[in-house]
Each structure stands twice: as structure tokens, then as C-alpha cells.
N, C-alpha and C positions, 0 to 999 in steps of 0.2 A: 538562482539560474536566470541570467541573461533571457528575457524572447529574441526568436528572431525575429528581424524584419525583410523582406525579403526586396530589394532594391533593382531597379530596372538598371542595370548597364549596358551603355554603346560603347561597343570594343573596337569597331571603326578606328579610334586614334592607335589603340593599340597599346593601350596603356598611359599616352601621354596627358596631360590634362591640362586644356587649352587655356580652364582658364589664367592656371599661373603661366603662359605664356600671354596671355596680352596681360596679365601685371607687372610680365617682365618689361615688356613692348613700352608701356606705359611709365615706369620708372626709367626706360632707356632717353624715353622721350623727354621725359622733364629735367634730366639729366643735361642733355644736348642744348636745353633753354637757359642753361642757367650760365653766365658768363665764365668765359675761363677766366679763373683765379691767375695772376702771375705769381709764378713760384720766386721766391727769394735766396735770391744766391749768398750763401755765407761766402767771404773770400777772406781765406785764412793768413794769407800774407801780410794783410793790412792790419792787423787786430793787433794792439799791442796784449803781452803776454801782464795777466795776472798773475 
């Protein structure tokens, strides 16, 4: 059998838990740093058929 441990919780958020919101925040951010890739247009008209 398990002990318990008995754990202090702040129910203030209301369940949410902040901290994966700023690791969201933070992956959003590095995110936005990183240069837009340009996406590559296939253009199927031009392609001779295999």
C-alpha cells in the first residue's frame, strides 16, 4: 500500500496549471522567432509525366 502524502493545493486557478501555460507561452514565443520557412509550390502543369 501506497502512503499518502498530503499536498498543499491553491485551487485559485481553478484547476488550470500555470505552469504549462507559460510553456505554452514560451514555445509560442520561440515559435514566432524562427523565420517563416517559404513553402514550395508544386505546379503540376509543368512536370513532364513519368
Amino acid at each position: 500500500m501506497q502512503p499518502t502524502v498530503e499536498v498543499e493545493r491553491n485551487d485559485d486557478d481553478e484547476g488550470f496549471d500555470l505552469g504549462w501555460l507559460g510553456l505554452l507561452g514560451l514555445a509560442g514565443l520561440a515559435g514566432l522567432k524562427k523565420p517563416k520557412r517559404e513553402t514550395h509550390v508544386v505546379d503540376r502543369t509543368d512536370r513532364p509525366h513519368v
